[in-house]
Biopython code that builds the backbone (N, CA, C, O; Angstrom):
import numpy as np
from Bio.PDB.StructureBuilder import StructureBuilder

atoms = [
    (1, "UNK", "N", (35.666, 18.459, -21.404)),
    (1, "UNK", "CA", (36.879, 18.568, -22.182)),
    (1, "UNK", "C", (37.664, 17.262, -22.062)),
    (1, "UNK", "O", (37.809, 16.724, -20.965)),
    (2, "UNK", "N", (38.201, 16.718, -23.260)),
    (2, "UNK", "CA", (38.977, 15.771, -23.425)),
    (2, "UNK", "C", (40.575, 15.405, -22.869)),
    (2, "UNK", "O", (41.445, 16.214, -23.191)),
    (3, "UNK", "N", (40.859, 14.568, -22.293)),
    (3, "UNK", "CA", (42.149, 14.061, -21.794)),
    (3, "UNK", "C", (43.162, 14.242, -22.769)),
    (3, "UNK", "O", (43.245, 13.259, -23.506)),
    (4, "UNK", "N", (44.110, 15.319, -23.083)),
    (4, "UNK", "CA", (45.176, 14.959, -24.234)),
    (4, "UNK", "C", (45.888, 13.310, -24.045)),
    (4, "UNK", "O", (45.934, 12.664, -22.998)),
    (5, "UNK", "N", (46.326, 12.962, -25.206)),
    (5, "UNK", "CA", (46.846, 11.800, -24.575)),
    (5, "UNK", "C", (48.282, 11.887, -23.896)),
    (5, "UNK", "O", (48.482, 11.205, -22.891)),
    (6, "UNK", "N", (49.095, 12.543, -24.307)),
    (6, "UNK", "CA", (50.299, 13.198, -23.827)),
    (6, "UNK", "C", (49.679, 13.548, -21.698)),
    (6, "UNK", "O", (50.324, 13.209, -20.705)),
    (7, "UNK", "N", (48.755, 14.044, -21.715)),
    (7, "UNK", "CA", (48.358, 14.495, -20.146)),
    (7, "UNK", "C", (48.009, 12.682, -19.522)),
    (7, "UNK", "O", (47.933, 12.390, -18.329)),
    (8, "UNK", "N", (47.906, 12.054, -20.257)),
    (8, "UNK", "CA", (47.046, 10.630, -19.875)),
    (8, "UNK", "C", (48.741, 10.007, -19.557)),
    (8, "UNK", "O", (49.294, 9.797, -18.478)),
    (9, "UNK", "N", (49.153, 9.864, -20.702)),
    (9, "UNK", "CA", (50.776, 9.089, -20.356)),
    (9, "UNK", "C", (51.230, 9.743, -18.968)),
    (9, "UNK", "O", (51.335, 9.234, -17.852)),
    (10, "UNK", "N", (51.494, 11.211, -19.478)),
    (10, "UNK", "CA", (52.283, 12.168, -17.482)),
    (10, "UNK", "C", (51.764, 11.618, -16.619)),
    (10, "UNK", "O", (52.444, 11.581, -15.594)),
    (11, "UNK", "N", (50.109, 10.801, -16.530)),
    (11, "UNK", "CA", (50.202, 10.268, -15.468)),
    (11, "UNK", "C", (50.396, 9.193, -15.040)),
    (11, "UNK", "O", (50.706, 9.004, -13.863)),
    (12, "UNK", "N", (50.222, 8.056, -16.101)),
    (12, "UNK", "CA", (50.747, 6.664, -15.698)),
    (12, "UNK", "C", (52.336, 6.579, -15.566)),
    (12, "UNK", "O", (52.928, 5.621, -15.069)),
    (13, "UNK", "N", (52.986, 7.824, -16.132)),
    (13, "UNK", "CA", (54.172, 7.806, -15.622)),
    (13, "UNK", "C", (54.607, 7.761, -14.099)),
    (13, "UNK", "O", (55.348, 6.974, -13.511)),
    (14, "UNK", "N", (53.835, 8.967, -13.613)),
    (14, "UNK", "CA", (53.681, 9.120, -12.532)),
    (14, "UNK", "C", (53.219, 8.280, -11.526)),
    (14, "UNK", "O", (53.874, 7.942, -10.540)),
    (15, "UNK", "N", (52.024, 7.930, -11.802)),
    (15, "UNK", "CA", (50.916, 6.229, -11.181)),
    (15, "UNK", "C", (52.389, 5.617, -11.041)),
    (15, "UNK", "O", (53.045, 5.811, -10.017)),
    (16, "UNK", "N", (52.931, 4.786, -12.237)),
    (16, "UNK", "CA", (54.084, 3.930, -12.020)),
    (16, "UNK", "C", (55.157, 4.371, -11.017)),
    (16, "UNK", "O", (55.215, 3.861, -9.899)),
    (17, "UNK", "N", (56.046, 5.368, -11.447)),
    (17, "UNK", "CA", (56.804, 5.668, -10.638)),
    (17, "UNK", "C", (56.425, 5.779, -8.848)),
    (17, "UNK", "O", (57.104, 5.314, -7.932)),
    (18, "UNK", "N", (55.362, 6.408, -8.767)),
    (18, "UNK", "CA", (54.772, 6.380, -7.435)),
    (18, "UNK", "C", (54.940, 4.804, -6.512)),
    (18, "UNK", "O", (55.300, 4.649, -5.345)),
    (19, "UNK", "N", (54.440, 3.546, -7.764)),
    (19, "UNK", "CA", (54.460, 2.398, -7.018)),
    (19, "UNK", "C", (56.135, 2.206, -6.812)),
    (19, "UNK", "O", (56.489, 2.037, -5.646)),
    (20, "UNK", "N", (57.079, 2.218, -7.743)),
    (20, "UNK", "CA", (58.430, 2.064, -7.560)),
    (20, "UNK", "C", (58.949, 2.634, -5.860)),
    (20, "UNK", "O", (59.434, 2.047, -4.893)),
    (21, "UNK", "N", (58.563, 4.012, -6.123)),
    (21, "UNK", "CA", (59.036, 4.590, -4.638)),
    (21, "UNK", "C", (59.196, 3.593, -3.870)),
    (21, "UNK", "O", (60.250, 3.116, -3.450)),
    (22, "UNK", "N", (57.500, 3.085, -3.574)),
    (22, "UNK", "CA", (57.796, 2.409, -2.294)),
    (22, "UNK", "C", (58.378, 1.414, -1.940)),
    (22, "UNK", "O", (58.665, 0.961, -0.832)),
    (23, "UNK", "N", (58.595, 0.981, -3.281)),
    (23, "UNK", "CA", (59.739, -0.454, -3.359)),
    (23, "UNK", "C", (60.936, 0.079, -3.016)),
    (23, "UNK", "O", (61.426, -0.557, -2.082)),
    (24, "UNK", "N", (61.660, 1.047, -3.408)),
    (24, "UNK", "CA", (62.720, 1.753, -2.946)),
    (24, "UNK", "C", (63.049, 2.289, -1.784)),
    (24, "UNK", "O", (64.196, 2.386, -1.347)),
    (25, "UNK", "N", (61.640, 2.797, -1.040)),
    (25, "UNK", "CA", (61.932, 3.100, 0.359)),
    (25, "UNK", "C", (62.375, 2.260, 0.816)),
    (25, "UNK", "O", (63.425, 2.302, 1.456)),
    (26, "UNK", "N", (61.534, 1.018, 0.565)),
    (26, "UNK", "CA", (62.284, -0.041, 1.767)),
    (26, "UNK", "C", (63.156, -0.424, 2.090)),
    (26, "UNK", "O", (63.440, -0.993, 3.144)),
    (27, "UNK", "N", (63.991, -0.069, 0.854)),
    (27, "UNK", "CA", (65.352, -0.073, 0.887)),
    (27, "UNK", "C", (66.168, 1.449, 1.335)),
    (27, "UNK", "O", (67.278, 1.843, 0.977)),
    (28, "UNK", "N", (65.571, 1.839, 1.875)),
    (28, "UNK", "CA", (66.151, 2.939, 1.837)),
    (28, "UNK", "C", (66.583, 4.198, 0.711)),
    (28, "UNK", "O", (67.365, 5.141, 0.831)),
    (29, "UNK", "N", (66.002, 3.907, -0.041)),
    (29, "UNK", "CA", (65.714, 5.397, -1.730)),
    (29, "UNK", "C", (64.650, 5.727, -1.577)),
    (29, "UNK", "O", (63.926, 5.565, -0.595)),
    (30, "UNK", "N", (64.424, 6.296, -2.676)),
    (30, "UNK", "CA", (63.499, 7.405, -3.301)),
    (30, "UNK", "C", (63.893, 7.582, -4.311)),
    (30, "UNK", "O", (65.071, 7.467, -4.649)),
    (31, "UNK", "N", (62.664, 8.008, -5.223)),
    (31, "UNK", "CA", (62.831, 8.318, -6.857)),
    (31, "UNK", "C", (62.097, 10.205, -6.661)),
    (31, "UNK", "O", (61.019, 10.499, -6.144)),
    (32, "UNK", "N", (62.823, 10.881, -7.089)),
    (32, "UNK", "CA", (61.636, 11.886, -7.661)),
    (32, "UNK", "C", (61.697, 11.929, -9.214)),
    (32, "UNK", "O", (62.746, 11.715, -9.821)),
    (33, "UNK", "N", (60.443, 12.236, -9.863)),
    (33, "UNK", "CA", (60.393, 12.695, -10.515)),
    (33, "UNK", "C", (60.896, 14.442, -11.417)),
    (33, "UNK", "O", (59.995, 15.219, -11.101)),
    (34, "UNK", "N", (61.302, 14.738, -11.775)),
    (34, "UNK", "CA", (62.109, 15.634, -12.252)),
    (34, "UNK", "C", (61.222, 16.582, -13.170)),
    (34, "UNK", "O", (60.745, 17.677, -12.871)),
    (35, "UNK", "N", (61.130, 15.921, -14.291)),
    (35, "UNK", "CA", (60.004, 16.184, -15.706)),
    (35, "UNK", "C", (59.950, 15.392, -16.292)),
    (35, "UNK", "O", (60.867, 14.574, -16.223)),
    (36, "UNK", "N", (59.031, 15.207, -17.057)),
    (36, "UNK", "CA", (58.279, 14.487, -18.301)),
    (36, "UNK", "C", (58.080, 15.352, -19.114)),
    (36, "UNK", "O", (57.476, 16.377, -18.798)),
    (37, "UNK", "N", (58.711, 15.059, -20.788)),
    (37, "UNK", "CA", (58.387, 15.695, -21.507)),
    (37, "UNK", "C", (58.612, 14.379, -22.901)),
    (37, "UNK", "O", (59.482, 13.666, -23.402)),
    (38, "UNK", "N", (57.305, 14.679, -23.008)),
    (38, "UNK", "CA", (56.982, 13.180, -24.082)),
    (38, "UNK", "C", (57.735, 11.854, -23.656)),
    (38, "UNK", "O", (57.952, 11.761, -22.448)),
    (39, "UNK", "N", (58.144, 10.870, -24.413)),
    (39, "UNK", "CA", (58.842, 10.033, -24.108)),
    (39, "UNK", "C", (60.012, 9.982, -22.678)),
    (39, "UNK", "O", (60.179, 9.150, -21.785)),
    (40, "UNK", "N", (60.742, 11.440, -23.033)),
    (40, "UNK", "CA", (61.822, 11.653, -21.866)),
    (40, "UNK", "C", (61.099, 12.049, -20.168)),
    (40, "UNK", "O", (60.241, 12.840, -19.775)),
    (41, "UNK", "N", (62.000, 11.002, -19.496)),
    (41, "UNK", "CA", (61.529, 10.623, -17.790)),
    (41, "UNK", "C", (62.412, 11.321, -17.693)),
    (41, "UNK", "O", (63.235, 11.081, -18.577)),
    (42, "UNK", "N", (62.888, 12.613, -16.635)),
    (42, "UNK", "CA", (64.395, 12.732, -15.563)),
    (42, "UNK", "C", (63.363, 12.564, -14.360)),
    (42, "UNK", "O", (62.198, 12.853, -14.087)),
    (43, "UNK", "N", (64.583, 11.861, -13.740)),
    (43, "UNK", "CA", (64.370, 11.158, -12.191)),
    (43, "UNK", "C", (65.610, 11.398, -11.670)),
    (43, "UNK", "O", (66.691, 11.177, -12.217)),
    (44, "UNK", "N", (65.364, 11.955, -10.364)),
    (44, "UNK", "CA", (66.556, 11.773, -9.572)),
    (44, "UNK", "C", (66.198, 10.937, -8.248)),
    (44, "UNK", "O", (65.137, 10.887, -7.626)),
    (45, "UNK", "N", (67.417, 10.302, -8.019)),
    (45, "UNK", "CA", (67.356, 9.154, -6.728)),
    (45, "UNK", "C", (67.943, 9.968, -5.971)),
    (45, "UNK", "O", (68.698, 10.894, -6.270)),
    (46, "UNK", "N", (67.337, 9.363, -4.270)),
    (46, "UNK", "CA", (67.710, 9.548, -3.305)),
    (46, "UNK", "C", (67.571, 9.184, -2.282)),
    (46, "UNK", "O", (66.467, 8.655, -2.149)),
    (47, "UNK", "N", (68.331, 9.189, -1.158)),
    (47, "UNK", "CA", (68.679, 8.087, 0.042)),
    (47, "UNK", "C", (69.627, 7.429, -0.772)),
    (47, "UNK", "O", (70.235, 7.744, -1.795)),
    (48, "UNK", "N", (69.591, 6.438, -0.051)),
    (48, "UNK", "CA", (70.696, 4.969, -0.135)),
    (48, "UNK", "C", (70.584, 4.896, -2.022)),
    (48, "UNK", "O", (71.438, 4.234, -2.612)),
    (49, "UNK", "N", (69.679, 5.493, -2.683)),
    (49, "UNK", "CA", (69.979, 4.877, -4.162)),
    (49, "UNK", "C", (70.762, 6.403, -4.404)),
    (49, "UNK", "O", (71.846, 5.929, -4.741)),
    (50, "UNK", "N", (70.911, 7.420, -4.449)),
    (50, "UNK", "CA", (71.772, 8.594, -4.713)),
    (50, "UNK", "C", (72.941, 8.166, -4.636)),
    (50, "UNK", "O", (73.610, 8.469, -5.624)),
    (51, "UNK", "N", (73.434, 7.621, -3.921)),
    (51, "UNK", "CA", (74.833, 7.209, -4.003)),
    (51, "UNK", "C", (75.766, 5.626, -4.192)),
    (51, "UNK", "O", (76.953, 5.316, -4.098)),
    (52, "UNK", "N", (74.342, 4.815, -4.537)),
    (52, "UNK", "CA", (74.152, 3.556, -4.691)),
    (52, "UNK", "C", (75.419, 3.640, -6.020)),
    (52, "UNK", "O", (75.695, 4.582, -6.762)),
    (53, "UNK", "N", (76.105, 2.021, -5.926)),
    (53, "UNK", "CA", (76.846, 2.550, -7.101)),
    (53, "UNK", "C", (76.026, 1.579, -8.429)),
    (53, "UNK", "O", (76.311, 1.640, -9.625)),
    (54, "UNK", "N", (74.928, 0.684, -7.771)),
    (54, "UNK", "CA", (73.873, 0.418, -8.662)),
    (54, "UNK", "C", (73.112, 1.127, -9.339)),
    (54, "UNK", "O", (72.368, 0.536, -10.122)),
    (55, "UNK", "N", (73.048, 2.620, -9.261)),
    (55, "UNK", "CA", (71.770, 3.842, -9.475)),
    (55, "UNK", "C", (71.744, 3.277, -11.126)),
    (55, "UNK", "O", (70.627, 3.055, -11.594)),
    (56, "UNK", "N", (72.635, 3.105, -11.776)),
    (56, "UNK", "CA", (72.290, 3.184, -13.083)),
    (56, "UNK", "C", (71.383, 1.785, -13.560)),
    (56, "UNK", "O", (70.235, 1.797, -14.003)),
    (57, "UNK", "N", (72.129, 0.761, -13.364)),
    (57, "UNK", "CA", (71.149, -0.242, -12.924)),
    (57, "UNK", "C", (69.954, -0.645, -12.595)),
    (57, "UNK", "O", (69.224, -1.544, -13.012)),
    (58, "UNK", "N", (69.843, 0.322, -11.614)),
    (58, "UNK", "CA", (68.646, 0.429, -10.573)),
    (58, "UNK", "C", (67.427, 1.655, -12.215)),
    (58, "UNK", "O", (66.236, 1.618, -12.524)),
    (59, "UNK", "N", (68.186, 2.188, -12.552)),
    (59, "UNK", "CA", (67.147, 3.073, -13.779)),
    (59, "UNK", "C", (66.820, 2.832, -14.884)),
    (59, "UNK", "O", (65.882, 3.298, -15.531)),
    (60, "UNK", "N", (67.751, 1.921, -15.222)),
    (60, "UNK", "CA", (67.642, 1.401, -16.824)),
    (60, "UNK", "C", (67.186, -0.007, -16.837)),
    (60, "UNK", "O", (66.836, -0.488, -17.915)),
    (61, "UNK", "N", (67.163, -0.497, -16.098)),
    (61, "UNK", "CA", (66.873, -2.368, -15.860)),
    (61, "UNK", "C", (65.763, -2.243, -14.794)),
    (61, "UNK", "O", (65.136, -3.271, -14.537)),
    (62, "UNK", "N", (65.462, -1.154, -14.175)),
    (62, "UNK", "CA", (64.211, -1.347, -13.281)),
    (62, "UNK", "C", (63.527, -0.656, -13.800)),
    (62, "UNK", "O", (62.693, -1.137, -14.568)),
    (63, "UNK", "N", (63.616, 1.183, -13.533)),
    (63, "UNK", "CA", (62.773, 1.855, -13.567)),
    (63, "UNK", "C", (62.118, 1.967, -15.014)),
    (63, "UNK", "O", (60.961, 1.848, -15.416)),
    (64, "UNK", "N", (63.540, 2.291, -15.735)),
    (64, "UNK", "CA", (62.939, 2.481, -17.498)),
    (64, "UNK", "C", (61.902, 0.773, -18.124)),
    (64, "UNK", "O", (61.044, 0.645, -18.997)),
    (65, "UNK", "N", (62.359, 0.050, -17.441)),
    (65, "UNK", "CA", (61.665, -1.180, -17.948)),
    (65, "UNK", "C", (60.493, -1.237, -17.798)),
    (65, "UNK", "O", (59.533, -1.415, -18.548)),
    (66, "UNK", "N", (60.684, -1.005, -16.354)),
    (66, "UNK", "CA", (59.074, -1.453, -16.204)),
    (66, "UNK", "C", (58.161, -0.126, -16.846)),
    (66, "UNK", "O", (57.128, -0.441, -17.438)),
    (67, "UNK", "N", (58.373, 0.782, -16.787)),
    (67, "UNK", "CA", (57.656, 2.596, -17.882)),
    (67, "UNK", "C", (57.396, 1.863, -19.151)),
    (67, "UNK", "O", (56.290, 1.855, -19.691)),
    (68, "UNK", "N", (58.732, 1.079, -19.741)),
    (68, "UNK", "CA", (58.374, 0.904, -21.143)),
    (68, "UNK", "C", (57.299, -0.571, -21.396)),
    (68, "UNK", "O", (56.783, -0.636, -22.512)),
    (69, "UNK", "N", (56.981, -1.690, -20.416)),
    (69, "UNK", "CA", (56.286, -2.585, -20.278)),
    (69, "UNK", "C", (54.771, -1.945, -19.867)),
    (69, "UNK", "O", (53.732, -2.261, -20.446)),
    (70, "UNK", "N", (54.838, -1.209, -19.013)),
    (70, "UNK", "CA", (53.561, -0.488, -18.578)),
    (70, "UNK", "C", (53.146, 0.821, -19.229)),
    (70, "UNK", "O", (51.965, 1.119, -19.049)),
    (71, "UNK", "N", (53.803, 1.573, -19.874)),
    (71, "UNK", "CA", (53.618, 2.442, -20.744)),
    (71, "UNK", "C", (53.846, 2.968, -21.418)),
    (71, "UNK", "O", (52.937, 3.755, -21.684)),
    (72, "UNK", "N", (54.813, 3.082, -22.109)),
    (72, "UNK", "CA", (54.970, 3.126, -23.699)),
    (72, "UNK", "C", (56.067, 2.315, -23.956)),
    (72, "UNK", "O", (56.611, 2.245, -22.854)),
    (73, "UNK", "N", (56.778, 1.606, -24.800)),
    (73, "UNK", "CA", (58.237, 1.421, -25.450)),
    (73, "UNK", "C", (58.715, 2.571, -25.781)),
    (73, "UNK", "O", (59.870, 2.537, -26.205)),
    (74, "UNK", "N", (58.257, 3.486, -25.734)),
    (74, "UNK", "CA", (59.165, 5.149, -26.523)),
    (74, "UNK", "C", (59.838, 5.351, -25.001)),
    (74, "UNK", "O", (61.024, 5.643, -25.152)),
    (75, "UNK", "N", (59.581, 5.310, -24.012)),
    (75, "UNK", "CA", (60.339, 5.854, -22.753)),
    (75, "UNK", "C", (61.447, 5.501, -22.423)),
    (75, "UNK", "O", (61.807, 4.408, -21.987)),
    (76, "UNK", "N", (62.201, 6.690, -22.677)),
    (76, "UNK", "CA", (63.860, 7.069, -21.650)),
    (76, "UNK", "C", (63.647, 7.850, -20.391)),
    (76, "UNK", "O", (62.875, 8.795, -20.231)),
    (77, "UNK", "N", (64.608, 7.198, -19.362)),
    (77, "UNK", "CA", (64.950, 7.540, -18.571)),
    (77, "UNK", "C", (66.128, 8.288, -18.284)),
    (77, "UNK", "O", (67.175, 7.878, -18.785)),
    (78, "UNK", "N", (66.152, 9.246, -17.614)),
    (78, "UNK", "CA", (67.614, 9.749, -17.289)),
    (78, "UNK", "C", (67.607, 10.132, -16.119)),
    (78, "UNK", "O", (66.717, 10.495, -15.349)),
    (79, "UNK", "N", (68.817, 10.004, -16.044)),
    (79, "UNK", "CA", (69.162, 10.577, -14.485)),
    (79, "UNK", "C", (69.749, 12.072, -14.279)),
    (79, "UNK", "O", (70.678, 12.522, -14.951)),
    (80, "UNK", "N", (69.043, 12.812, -13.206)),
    (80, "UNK", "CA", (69.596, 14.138, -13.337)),
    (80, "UNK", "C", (70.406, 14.359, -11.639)),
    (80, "UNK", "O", (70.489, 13.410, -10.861)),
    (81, "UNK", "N", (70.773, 15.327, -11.406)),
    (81, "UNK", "CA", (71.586, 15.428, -9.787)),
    (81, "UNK", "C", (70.306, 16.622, -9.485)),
    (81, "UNK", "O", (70.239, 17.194, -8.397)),
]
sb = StructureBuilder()
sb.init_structure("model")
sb.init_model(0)
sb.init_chain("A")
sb.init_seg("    ")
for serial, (resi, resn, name, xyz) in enumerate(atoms, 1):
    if name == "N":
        sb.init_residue(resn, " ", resi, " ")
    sb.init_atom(name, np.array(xyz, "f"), 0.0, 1.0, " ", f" {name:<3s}", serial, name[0])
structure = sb.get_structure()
């Protein structure tokens, strides 16, 4: 049985985000993932980026960028609590 492509993106979303984490741990964050549903990412931060007053910064100039360079231009990010 065939890979939908929609199931293929959920995971390079995921693949990606996974590498971010660990850039974030080191700093003390964490990203989780929330849901994926087509284009739309929710992510919530946590540690030191939850209350970072960079978080938005840190999602739209990091996280959403690099999603839309590595896998699609259709990807938004949002942030959920």
């Amino acid at each position: 049985m065939a890979t939908a492509p929609q199931d293929t993106q959920e995971k390079q979303i995921r693949d990606v985000c996974e590498q971010l984490r660990e850039r974030l741990q080191e700093d003390g964050g964490d990203l989780e993932v929330v849901s994926i549903v087509g284009p739309k990412v929710q992510v919530r931060l946590k540690g030191a980026c939850g209350c970072c007053p960079h978080a938005m910064l840190t999602l739209k100039n990091g996280v959403e960028r690099i999603l839309r360079e590595q896998v699609s231009k259709q990807i938004e990010v949002e942030r959920v609590e």
